[in-house]
FIVO-459457 format. One line per field, with one value per atom (N, C-alpha, C): residue in three letters; atom name; x, y, z. Coordinates in steps of 0.02 Angstrom, whole numbers, plus 50000, padded with zeros to 5 digits. Atoms other than C-alpha are relative to their C-alpha. Last residue first. Layout:
<sites>
residu: c(ALA_...)
atome: c(CA_...)
x: c(X_...)
y: c(Y_...)
z: c(Z_...)
</sites>
This chain:
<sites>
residu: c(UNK_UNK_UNK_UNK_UNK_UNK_UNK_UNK_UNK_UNK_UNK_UNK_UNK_UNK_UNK_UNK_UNK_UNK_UNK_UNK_UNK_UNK_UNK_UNK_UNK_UNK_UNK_UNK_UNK_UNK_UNK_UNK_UNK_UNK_UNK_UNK_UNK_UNK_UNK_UNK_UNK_UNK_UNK_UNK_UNK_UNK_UNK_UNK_UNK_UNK_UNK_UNK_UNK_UNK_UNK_UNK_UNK_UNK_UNK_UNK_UNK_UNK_UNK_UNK_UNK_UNK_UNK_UNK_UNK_UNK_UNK_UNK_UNK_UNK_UNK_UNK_UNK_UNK_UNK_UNK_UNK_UNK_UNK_UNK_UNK_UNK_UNK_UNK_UNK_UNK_UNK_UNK_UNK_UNK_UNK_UNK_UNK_UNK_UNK_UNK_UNK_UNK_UNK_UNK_UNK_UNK_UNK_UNK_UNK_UNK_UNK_UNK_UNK_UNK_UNK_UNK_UNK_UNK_UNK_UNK_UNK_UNK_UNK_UNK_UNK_UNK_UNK_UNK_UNK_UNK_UNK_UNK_UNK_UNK_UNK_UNK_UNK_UNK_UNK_UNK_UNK_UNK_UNK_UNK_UNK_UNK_UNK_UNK_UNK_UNK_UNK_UNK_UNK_UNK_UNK_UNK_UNK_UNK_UNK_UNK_UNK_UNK_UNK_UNK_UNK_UNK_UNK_UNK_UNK_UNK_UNK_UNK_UNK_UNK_UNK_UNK_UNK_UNK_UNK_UNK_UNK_UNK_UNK_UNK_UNK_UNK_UNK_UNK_UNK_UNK_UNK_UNK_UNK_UNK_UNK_UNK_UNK_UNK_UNK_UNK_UNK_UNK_UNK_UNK_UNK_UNK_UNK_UNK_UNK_UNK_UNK_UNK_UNK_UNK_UNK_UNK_UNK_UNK_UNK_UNK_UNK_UNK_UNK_UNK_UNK_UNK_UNK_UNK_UNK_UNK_UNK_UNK_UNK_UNK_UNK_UNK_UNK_UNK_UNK_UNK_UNK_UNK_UNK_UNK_UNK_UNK_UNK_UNK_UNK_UNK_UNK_UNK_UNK_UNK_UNK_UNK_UNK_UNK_UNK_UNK_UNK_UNK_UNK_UNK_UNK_UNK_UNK_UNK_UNK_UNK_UNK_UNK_UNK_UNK_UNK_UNK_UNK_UNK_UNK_UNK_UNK_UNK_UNK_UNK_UNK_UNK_UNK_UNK_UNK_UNK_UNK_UNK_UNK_UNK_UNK_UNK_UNK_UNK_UNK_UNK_UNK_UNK_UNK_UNK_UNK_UNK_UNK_UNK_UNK_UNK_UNK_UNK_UNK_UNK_UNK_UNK_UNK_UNK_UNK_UNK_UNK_UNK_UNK_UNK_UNK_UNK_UNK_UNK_UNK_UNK_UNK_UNK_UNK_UNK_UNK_UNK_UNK_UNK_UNK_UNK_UNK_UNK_UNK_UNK_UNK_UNK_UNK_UNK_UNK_UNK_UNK_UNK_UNK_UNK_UNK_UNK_UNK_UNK_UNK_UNK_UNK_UNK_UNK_UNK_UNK_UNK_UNK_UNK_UNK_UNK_UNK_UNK_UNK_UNK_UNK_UNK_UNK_UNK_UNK_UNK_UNK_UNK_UNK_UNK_UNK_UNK_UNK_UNK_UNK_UNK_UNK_UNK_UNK_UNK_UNK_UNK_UNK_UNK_UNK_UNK_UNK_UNK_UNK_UNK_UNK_UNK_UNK_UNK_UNK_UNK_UNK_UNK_UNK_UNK_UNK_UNK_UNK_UNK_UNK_UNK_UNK_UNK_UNK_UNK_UNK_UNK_UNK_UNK_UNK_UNK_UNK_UNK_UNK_UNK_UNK_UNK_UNK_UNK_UNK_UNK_UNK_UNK_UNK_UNK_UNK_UNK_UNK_UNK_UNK_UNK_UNK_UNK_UNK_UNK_UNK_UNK_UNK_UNK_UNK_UNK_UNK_UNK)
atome: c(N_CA_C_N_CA_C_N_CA_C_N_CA_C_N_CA_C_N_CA_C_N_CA_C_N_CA_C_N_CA_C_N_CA_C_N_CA_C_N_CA_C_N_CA_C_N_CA_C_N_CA_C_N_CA_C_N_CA_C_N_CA_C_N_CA_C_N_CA_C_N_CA_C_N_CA_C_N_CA_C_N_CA_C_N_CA_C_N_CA_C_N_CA_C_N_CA_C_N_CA_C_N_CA_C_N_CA_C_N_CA_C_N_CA_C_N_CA_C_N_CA_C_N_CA_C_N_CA_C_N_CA_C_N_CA_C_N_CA_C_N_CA_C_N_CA_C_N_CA_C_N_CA_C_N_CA_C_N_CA_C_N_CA_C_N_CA_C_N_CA_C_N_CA_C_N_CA_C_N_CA_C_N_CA_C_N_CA_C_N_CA_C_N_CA_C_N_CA_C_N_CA_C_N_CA_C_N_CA_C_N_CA_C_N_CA_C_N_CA_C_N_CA_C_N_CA_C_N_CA_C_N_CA_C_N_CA_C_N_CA_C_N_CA_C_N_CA_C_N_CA_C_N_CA_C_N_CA_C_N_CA_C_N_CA_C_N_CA_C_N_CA_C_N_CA_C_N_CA_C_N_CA_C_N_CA_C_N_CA_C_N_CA_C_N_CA_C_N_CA_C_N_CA_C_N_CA_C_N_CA_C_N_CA_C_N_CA_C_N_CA_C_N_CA_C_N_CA_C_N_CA_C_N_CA_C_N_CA_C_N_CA_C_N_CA_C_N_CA_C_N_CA_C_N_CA_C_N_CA_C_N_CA_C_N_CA_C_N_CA_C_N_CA_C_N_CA_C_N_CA_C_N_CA_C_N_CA_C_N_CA_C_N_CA_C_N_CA_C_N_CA_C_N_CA_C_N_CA_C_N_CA_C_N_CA_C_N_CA_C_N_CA_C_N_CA_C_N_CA_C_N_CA_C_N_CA_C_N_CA_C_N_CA_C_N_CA_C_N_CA_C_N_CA_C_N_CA_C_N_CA_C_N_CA_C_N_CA_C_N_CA_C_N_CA_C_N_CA_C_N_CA_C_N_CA_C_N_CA_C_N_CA_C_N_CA_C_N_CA_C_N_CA_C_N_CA_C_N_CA_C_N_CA_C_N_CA_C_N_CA_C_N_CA_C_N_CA_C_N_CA_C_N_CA_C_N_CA_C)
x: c(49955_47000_49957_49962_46941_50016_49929_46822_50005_49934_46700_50046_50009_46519_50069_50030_46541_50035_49978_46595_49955_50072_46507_50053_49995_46667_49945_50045_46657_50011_50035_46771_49947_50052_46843_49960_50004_46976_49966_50004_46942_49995_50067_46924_49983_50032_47110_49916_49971_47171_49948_50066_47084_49997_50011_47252_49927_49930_47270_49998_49967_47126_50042_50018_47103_50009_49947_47111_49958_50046_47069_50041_49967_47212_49931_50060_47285_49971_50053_47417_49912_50016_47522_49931_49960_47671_49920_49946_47599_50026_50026_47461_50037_50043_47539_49975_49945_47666_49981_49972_47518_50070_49948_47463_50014_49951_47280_50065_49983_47122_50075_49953_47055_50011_49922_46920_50026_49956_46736_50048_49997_46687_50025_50044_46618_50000_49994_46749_49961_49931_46810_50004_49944_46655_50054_50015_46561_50014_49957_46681_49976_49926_46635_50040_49994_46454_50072_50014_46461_50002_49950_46559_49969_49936_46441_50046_50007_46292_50063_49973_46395_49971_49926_46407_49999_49972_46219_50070_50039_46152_50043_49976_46284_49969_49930_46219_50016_49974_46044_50072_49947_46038_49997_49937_45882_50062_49940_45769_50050_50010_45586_50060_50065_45568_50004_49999_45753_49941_49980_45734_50009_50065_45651_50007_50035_45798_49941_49979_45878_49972_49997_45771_50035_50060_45771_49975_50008_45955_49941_49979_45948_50023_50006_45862_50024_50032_45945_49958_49984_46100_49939_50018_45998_50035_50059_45956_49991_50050_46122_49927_50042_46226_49954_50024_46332_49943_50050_46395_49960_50069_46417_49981_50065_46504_49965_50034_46612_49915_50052_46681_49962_49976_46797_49921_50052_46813_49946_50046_46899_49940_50082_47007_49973_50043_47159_49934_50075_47259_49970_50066_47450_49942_49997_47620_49923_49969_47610_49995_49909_47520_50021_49972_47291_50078_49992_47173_50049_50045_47095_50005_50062_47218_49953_49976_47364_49959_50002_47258_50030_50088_47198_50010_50009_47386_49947_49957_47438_49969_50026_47286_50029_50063_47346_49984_50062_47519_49923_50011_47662_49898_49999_47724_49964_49954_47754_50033_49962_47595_50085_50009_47489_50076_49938_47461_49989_49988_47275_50054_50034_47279_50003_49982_47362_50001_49919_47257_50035_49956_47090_50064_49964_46995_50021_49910_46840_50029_49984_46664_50054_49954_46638_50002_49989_46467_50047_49994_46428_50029_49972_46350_50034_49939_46297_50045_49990_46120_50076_49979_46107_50040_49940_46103_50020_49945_45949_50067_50019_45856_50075_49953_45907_50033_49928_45815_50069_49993_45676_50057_50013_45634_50052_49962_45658_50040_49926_45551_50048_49991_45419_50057_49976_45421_50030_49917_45419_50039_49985_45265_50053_49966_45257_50002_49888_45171_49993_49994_44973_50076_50010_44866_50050_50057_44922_49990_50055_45056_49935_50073_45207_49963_50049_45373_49944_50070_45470_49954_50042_45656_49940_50047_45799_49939)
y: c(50022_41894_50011_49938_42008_49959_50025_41866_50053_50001_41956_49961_49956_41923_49968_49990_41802_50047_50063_41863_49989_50010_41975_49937_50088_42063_49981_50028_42244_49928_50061_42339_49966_50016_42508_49933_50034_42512_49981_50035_42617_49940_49993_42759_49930_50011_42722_49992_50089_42672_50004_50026_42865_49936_50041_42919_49965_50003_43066_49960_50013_43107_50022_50086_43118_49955_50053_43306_49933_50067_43359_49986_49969_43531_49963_49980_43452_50040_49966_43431_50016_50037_43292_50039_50058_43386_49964_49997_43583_49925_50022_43518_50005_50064_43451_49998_50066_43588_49951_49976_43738_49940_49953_43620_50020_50016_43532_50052_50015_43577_49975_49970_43524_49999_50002_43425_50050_49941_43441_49978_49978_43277_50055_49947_43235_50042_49943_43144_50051_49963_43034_50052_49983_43023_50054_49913_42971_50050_49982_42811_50080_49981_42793_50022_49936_42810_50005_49940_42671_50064_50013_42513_50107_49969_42563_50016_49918_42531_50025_49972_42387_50062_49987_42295_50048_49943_42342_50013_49937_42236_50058_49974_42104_50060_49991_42083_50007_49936_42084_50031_49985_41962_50063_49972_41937_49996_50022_41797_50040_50011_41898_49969_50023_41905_49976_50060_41947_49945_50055_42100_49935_50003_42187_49922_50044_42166_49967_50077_42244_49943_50045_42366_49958_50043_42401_49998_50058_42419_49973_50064_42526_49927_50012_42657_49930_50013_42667_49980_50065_42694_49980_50056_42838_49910_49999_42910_49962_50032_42905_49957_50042_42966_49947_49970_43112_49980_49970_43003_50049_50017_42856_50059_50036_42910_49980_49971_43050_49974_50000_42918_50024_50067_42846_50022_50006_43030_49926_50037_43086_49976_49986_43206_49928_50039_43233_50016_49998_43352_49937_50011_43275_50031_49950_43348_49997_49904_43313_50036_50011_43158_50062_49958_43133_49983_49939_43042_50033_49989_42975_50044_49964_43015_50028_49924_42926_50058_49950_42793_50071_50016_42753_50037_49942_42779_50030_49929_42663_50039_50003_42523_50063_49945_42559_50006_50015_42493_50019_49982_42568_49968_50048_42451_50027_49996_42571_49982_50012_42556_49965_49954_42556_49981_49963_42398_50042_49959_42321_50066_50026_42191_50079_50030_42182_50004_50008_42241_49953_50058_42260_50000_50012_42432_49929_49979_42460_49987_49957_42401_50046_49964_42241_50056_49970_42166_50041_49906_42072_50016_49982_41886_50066_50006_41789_50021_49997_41858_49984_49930_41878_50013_50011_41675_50082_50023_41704_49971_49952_41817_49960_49948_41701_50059_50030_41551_50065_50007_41669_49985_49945_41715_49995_49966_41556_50066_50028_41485_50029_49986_41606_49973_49931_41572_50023_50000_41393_50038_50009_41440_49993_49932_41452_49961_50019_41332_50048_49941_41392_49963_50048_41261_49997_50037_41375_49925_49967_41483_49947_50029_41372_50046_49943_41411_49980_49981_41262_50036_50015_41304_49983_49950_41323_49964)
z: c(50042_44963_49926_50037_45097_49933_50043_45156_49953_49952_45303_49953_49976_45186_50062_49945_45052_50068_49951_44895_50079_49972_44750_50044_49985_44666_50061_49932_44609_49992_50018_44486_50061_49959_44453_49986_49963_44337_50065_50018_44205_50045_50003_44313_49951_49949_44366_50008_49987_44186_50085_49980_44114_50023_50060_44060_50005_50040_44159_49929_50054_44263_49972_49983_44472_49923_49945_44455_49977_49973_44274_50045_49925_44243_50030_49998_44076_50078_50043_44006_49992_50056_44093_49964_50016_44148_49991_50052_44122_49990_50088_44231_49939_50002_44365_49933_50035_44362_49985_50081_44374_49976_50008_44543_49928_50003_44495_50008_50087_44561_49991_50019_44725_49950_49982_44687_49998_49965_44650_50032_49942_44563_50004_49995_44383_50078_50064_44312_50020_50026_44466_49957_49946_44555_49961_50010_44389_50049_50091_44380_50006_49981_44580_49938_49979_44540_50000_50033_44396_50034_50067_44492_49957_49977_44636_49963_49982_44518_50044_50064_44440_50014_50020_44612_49936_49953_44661_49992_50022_44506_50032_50076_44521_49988_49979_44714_49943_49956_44663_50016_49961_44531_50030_50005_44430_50075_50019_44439_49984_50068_44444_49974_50003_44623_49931_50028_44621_49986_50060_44540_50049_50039_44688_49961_49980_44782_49981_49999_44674_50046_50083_44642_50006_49991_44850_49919_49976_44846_50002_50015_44706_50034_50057_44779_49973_49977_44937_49947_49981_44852_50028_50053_44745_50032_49995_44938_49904_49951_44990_49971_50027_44837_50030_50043_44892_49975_49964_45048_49955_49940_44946_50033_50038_44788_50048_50003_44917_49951_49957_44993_49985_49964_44840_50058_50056_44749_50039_49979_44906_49965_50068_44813_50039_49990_44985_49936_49953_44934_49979_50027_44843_50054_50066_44891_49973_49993_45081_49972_49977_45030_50028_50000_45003_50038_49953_45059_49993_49950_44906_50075_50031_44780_50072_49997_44893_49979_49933_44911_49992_50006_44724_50098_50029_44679_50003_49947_44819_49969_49940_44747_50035_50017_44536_50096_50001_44597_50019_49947_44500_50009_49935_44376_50067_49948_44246_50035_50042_44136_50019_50046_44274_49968_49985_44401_49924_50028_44353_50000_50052_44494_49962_50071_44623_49940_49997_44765_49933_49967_44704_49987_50051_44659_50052_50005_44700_49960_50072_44744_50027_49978_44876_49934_50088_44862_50024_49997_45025_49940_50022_45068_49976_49988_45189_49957_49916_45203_50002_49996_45006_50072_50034_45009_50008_49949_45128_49973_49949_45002_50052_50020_44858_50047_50006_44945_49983_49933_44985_50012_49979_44807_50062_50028_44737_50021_49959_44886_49977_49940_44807_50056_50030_44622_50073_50033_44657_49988_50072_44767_49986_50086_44945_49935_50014_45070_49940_50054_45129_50009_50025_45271_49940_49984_45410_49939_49970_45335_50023_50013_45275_50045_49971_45247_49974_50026_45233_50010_49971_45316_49943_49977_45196_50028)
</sites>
C-alpha cells in the first residue's frame, strides 16, 4: 500500500490498519448460500438442485424465492450492515465475516418466516406438515458464506 501522507501528516498504526483492510476488501466478495457438494440430504440428493428447484420452482413445485426475496425485502438493513462493517474495521473487526453471517441469518429467516405458496394437501399429508420450504430443517441448516477473492466461484 501507498504512504498516505497529507502535507507534513502520515497515518497512524490504527489508520494504515484501517486502509490496508479497506484495500484487501477491494479484491474481495462474500458469497452467501449453499455450495455445490456439500451438505447432500440424507439420501444423496443434492442439497444445491433442491435449493433450485425451491427457488424457481418445477411443473410440480411454485417457485418460493426465499434466496432473492432476503435481499430485495432487506435493502435498507443490507445497507445497514455494510456500513457497520465497515465501521468495525476501524476497531479490528472483520467486515466480510460480519456481512457473510448477516446474509447467512436473513436467508435462514427467509425460509421460516416467508410468504410462499402453501403446500399441495399430498405434500402435507406426506411429510406432515403444510411449512413450504420445511421438512427436516437440513436446507435452513445449511446456509453458509465463504469470504474469497472477488470472480473465484470456487
Amino acid at each position: 500500500m501507498a504512504d498516505f501522507t497529507f502535507g507534513d501528516w502520515k497515518l497512524t498504526p490504527e489508520g494504515k490498519r484501517y486502509f490496508d483492510e479497506i484495500n484487501k476488501l477491494a479484491d474481495m466478495e462474500v458469497a452467501v448460500g449453499f455450495q455445490s457438494g456439500q451438505d447432500p440430504y440424507e439420501d444423496g440428493t443434492d442439497l444445491v438442485t433442491v435449493v433450485a428447484y425451491n427457488e424457481l420452482g418445477t411443473s410440480d413445485i411454485p417457485a418460493r424465492p426465499f434466496m432473492k426475496q432476503s435481499w430485495d425485502n432487506h435493502q435498507d438493513e443490507l445497507r445497514g450492515i455494510c456500513e457497520q462493517a465497515l465501521a468495525s474495521v476501524a476497531s479490528g473487526g472483520s467486515a466480510a465475516k460480519k456481512m457473510g453471517a448477516f446474509g447467512v441469518g436473513l436467508i435462514q429467516k427467509e425460509i421460516v418466516d416467508g410468504t410462499f405458496k402453501p403446500n399441495k394437501p399430498s405434500t402435507i399429508r406426506k411429510k406432515g406438515s403444510d411449512k413450504p420450504l420445511i421438512d427436516t430443517g437440513h436446507m435452513r441448516q445449511s446456509v453458509k458464506y465463504v469470504v474469497r477473492k472477488a470472480g473465484d466461484s470456487t
